[in-house]
C-alpha positions in Angstrom: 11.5 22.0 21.2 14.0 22.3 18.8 16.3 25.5 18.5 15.7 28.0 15.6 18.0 27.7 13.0 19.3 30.1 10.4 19.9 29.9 6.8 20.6 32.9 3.7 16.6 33.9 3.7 15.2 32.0 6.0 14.7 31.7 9.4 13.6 28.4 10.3 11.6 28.6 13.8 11.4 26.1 16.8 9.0 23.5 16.3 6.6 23.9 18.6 6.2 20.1 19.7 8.2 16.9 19.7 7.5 13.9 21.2 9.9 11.3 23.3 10.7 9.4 20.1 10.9 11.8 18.1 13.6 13.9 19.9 15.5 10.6 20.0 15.6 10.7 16.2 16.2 14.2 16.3 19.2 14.2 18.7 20.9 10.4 17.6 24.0 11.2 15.6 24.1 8.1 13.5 23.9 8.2 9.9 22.0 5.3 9.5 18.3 5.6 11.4 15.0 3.2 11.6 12.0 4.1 13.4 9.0 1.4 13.6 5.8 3.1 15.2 2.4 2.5 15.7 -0.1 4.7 13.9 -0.1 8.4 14.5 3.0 8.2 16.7 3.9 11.8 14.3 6.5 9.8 11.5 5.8 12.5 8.8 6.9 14.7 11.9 10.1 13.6 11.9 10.5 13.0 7.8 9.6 17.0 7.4 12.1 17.7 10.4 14.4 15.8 8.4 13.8 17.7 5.3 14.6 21.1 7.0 17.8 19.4 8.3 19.4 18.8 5.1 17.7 22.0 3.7 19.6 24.2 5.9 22.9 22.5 6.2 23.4 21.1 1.9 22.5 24.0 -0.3 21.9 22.8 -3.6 21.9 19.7 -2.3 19.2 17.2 -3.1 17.6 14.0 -1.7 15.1 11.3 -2.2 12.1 10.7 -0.5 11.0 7.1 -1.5 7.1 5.5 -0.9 4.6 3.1 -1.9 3.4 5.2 -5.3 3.9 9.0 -6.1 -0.3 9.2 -5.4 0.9 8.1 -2.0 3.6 10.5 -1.4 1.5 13.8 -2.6 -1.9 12.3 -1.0 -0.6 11.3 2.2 3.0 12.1 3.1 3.1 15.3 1.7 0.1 17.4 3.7 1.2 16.9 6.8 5.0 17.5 5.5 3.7 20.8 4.8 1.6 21.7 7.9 4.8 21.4 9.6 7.1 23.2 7.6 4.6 26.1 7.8 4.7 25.9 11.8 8.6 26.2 11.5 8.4 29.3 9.2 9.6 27.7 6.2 6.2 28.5 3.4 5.3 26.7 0.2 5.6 30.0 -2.8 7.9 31.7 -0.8 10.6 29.1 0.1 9.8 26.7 -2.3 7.5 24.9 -4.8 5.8 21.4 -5.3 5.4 19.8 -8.9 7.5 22.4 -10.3 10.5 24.3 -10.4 10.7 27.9 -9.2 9.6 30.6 -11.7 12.7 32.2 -13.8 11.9 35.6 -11.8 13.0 34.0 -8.5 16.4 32.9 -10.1 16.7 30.1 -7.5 19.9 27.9 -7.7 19.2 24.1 -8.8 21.0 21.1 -6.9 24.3 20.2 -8.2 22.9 17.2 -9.8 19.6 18.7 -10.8 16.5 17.1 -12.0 15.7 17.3 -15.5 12.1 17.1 -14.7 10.8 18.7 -11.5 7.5 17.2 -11.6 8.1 14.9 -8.7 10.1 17.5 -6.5 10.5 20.5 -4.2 12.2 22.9 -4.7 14.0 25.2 -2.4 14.8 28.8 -2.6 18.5 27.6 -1.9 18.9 25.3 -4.5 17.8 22.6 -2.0 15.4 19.5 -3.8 13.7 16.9 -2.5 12.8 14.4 -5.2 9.6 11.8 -4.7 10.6 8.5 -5.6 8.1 5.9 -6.1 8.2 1.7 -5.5 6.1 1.2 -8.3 8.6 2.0 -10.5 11.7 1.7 -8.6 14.4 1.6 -11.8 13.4 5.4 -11.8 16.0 6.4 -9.0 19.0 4.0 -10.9 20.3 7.2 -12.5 19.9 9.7 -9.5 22.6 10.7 -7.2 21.3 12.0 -4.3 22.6 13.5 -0.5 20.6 11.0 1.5 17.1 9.1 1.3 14.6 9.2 3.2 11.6 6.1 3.1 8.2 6.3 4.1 6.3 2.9 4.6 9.3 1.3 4.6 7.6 -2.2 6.0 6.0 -2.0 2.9 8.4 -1.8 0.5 10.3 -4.4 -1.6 13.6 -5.0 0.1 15.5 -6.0 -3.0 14.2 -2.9 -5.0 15.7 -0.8 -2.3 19.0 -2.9 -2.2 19.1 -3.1 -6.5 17.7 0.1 -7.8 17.6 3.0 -4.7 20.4 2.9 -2.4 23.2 2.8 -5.1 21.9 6.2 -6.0 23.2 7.1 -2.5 26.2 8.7 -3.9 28.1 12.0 -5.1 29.1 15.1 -3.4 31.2 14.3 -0.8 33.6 17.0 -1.9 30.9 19.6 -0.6 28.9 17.9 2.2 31.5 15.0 3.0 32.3 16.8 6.0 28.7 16.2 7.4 28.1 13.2 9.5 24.4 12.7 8.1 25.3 13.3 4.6 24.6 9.4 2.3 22.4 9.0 5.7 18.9 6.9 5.7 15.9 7.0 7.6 13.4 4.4 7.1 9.8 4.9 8.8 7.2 2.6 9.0 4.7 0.2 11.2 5.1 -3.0 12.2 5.0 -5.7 9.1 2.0 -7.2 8.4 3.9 -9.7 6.4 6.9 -11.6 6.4 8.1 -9.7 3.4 8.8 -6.6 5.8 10.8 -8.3 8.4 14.2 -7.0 6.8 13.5 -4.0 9.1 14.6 -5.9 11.8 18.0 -6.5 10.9 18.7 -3.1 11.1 18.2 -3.5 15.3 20.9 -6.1 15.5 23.7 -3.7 13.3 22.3 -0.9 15.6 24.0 -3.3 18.6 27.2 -4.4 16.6 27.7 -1.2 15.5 26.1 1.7 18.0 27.9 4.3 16.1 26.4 3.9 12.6 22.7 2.7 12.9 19.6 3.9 15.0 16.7 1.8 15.6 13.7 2.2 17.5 10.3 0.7 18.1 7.3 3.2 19.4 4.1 3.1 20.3 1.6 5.5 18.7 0.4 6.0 22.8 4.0 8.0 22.9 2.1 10.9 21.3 -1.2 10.6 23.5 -0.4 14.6 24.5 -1.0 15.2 20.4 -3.5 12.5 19.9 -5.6 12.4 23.0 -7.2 9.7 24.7 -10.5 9.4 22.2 -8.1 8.3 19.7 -6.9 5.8 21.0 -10.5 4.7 22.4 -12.1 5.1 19.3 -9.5 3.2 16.9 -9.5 0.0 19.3 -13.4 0.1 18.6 -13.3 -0.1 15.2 -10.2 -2.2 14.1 -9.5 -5.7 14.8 -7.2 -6.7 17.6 -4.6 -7.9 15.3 -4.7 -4.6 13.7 -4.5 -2.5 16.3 -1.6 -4.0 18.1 0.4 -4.2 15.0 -0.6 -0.5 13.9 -1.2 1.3 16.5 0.5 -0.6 19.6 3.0 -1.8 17.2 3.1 -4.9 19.0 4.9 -7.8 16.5 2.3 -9.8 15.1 2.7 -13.7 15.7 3.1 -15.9 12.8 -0.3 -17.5 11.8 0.6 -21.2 11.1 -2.7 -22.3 10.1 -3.4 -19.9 7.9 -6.4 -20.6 4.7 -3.7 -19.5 2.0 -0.9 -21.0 3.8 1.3 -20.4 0.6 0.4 -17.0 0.1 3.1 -14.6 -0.3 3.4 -10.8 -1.4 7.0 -11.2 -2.6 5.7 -13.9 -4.8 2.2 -13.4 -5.9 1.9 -9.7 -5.1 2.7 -6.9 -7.9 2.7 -3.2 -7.3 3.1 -2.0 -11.0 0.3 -0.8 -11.8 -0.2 2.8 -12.8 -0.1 3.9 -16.4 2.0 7.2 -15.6 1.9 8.3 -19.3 -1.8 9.0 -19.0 -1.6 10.3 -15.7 1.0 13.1 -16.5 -1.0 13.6 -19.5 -4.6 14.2 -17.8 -3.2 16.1 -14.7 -1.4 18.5 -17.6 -4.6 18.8 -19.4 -6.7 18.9 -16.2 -9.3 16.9 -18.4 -11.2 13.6 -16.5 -10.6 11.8 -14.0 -6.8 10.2 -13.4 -8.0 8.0 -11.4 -10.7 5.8 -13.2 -9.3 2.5 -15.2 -7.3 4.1 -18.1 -4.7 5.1 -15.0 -4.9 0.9 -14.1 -1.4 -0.5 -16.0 -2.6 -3.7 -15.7 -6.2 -3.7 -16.8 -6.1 -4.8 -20.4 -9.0 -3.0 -22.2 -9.1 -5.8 -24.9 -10.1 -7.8 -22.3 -13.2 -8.8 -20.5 -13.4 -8.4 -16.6 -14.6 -11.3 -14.0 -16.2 -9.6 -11.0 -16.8 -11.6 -7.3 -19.1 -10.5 -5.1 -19.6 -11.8 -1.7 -22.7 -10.0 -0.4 -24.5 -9.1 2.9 -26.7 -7.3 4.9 -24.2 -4.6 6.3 -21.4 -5.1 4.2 -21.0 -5.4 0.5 -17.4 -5.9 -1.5 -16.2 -7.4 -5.2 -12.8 -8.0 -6.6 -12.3 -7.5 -10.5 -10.0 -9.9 -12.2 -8.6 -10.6 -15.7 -6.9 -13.1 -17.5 -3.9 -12.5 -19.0 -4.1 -15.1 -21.6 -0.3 -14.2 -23.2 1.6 -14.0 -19.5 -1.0 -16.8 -18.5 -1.6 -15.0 -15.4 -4.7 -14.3 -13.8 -4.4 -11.4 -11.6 -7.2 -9.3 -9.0 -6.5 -6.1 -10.6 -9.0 -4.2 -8.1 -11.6 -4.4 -5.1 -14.4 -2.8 -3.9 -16.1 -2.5 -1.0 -18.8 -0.4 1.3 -20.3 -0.8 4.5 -23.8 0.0 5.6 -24.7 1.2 2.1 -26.5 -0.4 -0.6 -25.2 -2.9 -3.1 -25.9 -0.3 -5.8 -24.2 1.8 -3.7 -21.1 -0.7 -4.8 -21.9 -1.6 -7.6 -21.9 2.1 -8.9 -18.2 2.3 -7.9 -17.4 -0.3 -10.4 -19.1 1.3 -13.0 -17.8 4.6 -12.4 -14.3 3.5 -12.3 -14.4 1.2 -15.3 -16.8 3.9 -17.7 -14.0 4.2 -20.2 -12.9 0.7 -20.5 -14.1 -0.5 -24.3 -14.3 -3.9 -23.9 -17.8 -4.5 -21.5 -18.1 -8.4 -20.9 -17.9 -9.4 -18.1 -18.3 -12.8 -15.9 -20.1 -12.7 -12.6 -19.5 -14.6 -9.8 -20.7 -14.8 -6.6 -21.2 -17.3 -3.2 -24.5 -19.4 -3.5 -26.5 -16.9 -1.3 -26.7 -14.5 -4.4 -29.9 -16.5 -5.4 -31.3 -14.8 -2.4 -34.0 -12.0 -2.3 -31.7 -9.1 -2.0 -34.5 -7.8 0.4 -37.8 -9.1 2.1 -40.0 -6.5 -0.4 -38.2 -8.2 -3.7 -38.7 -10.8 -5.9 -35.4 -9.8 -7.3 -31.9 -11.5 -5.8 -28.4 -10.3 -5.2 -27.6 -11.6 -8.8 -30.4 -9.8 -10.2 -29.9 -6.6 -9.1 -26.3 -6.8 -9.9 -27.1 -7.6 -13.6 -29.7 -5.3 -13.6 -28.0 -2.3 -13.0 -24.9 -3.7 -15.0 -27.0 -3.6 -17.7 -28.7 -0.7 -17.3 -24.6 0.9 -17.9 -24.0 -0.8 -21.1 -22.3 -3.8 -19.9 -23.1 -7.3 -21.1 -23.1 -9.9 -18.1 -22.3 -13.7 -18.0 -23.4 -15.4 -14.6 -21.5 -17.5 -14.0 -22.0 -18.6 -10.1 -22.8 -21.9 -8.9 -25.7 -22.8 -6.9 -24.1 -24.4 -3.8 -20.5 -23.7 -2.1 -17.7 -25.9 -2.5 -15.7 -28.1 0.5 -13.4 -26.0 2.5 -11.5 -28.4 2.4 -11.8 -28.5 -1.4 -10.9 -25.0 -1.6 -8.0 -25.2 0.3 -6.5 -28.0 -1.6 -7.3 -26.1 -4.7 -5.5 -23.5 -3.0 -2.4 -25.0 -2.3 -1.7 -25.8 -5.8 -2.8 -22.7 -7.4 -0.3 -20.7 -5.1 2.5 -23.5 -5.2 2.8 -22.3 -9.4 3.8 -26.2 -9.7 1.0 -26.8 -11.9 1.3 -26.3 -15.9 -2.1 -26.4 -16.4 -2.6 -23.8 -14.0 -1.9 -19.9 -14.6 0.1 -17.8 -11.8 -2.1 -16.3 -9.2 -0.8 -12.5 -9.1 -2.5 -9.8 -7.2 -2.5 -5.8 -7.5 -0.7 -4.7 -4.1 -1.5 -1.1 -4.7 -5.6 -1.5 -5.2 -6.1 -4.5 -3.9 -4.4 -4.9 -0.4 -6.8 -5.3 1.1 -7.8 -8.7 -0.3 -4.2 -9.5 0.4 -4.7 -8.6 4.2 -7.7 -10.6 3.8 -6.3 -14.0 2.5 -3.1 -13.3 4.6 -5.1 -13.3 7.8 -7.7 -15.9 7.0 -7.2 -18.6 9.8 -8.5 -22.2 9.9 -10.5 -23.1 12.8 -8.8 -25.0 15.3 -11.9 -28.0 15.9 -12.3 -28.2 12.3 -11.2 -27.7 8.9 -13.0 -24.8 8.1 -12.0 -20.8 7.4 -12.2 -19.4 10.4 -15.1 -16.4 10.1 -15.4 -15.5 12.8 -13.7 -11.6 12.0 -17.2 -11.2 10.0 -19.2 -11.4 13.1 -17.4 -8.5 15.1 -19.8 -5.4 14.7 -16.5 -3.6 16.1 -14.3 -3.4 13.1 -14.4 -2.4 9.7 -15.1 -5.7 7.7 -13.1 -5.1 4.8 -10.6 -6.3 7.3 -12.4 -9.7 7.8 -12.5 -13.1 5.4 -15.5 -11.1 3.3 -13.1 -10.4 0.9 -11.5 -14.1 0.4 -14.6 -15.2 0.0 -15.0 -13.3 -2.9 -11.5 -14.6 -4.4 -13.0 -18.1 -3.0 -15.9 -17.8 -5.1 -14.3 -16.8 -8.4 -10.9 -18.3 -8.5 -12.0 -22.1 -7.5 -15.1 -22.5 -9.6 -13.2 -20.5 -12.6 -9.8 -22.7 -12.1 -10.1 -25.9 -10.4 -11.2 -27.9 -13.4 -8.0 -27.4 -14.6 -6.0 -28.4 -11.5 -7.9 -31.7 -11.4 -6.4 -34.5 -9.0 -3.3 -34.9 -9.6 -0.4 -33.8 -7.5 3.5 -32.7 -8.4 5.8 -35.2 -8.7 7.4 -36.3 -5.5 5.3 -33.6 -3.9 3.0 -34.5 -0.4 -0.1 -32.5 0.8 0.9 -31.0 3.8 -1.9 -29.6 5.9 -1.7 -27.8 9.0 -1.1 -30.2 12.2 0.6 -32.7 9.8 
């Protein structure tokens, strides 16, 4: 437990639990401190007991607390950030405020480098702010100076944005907190990587042994908080999640590299983009409390001028679709979105595009789909997959193309289209791009899609599992599969790069 600590108006109590790891963070005096742990091991724990750290020792000091979007941060980090602040005492409209800054009655002090817009902030009653910073639109911290940072998801962040346009914000006051070990400290938090794009993390273990003094790192199981968590968590997530999910996230066991992977060129630091809120109609819309923020005029990247290609891959317990567009002046064509459901109708899915994309104005759009969409959705039907689909498209106001072919296409055939639609080599090709914010999981999808080790085939085996969600399977490649190679490999044709070989796996 740690000790209760005092402040001018505030008496900040003991919490009334920490676990092994967390009292490691809490009592390492390094400035510098990462933390990779498995799934409920208690990291916004530590991030709120990191908070009330600098809150009681930098008055009118103020630091950044950096994640994957601002949605992110208030949806996710932030409750649990404030269930623990409560249990130490410290209680949001008393000691501070969210999305705003105090009322003038309160006469609160601001930080010595205050915000101009508190929007994205708490505020503390001693002049104290933390300020949300979000990786979709990183260039916002370049003109902040802040005490220290604090980054949730860190595995999932872009290393050179943090290097480029956070960590020179690191900066200012050490005429008034200069005397504080911590203060220009870090503290990264996340899981283990899913991709190679978040093994940077690691580094920060070998500084931690050259230089002991300076940098913390630590690796923790979410079974370190089993007295918190109890068994049945434990026993019900390795029911439901795949193997390689649960070791990474909740074991946070390193995954091992998947050499024969489907989309061996696949890369998030290449083809992934996480840009993608329109922020200007969000503010707007939350201010005027009018609508939903989060149907398609919140999607930067869905151009309303445009029509939308849908790809369904369908089934009797699970259901999903990627949208897609065509950006015809970047020459990109991007997955912009996906849905999915399991153990509920296709309607059931195909309602949540409609919903989501009411207010778009342009509504074409091209429908794709594996072969088995000419199927009778059900026995009591004369009606198939495709049917239905259109149907109820329809029936919203939407004018449909089919587009899907009647029979499926090599795998071998898909994969060498694959290979040159990633490799960007190919003029006639546009750049494969994919939304990382609401459409990770077809990422995880492709990324994880192994060949099978007898034959050249995708291995599908993850659809087979009834332990496991399937959005986590290949369901969802197969619905890239199906639109991307019968949309795009008339234009890749035979021919190859110059001085370029087809490597595939084993050769």
């Amino acid at each position: 437990m740690t000790p209760t600590m005092k402040m001018s108006g505030t008496e900040v109590g003991p919490a009334p639990f920490l676990n092994d790891p967390q009292v490691a963070i809490q009592l390492s005096h390094c400035p510098h401190k990462v933390f990779i742990g498995g799934r409920g091991v208690g990291k916004t724990t530590i991030i709120a007991e990191e908070i009330i750290k600098y809150f009681v020792a930098m008055p009118r000091g103020k630091i950044s607390l950096n994640g994957l979007t601002y949605f992110h941060i208030r949806t996710k980090s932030l409750p649990p950030i404030i269930d623990h602040l409560e249990r130490r005492g410290i209680y949001r409209g008393i000691h501070y405020f969210i999305g705003h800054k105090a009322p003038a009655k309160y006469n609160w002090p601001e930080p010595y480098a205050p915000p101009l817009d508190y929007t994205n902030c708490i505020h503390f009653h001693n002049g104290f702010v933390v300020e949300f910073n979000s990786f979709d639109r990183p260039e916002m911290a370049r003109s902040g100076s802040y005490d220290a940072m604090i980054f949730d998801e860190c595995t999932k962040l872009k290393k050179s944005a943090i290097d480029a346009d956070v960590l020179p914000a690191n900066r200012g006051n050490r005429d008034r907190f200069g005397h504080l070990r911590f203060h220009h400290g870090t503290l990264f938090l996340g899981t283990m990587p899913l991709t190679p794009d978040g093994d940077w993390v690691f580094d920060y273990q070998e500084l931690s042994k050259q230089f002991p003094d300076r940098y913390f790192y630590m690796e923790s199981s979410a079974m370190r908080n089993i007295h918190i968590l109890g068994e049945m968590y434990f026993r019900d997530l390795k029911r439901v999640l795949p193997k390689i999910v649960y070791d990474l996230e909740v074991l946070n066991i390193r995954r091992k590299q998947n050499t024969n992977g489907f989309y061996p060129l696949l890369k998030s630091s290449v083809h992934g983009y996480s840009d993608s809120y329109e922020y200007g109609y969000i503010d707007e819309a939350s201010r005027q409390t009018r609508g939903s923020v989060f149907d398609c005029r919140a999607d930067k990247d869905c151009i309303d001028s445009e029509p939308l290609y849908i790809s369904f891959d369908f089934g009797t317990t699970q259901n999903c679709l990627i949208v897609a567009q065509w950006d015809r002046q970047l020459n990109e064509c991007r997955i912009i979105r996906n849905f999915y459901v399991e153990n509920e109708t296709l309607s059931a899915l195909v309602q949540k595009f409609i919903d989501h994309y009411k207010p778009k104005q342009n509504r074409f759009v091209y429908l794709y789909g594996g072969s088995d969409g000419n199927r009778k959705n059900d026995a009591a039907s004369r009606d198939s997959y495709f049917d239905d689909v259109r149907d109820q498209l329809s029936k919203a106001r939407w004018d449909v193309q089919l587009r899907a072919e009647l029979y499926e296409a090599h795998h071998m055939d898909k994969y060498q289209f694959w290979y040159k639609f990633l490799s960007g080599e190919y003029p006639s090709l546009p750049a494969f791009r994919i939304n990382l914010n609401n459409a990770m999981e077809t990422f995880f999808s492709m990324e994880n899609a192994p060949i099978l080790p007898q034959e050249f085939k995708k291995d599908k085996s993850s659809e087979r599992k009834k332990d496991q969600p399937r959005w986590k399977a290949t369901d969802l490649s197969d619905a890239v599969d199906n639109l991307f190679y019968w949309l795009l490999s008339p234009l890749a044709g035979d021919q190859y790069p110059s001085n370029d070989i087809m490597f595939l796996p084993g050769r």
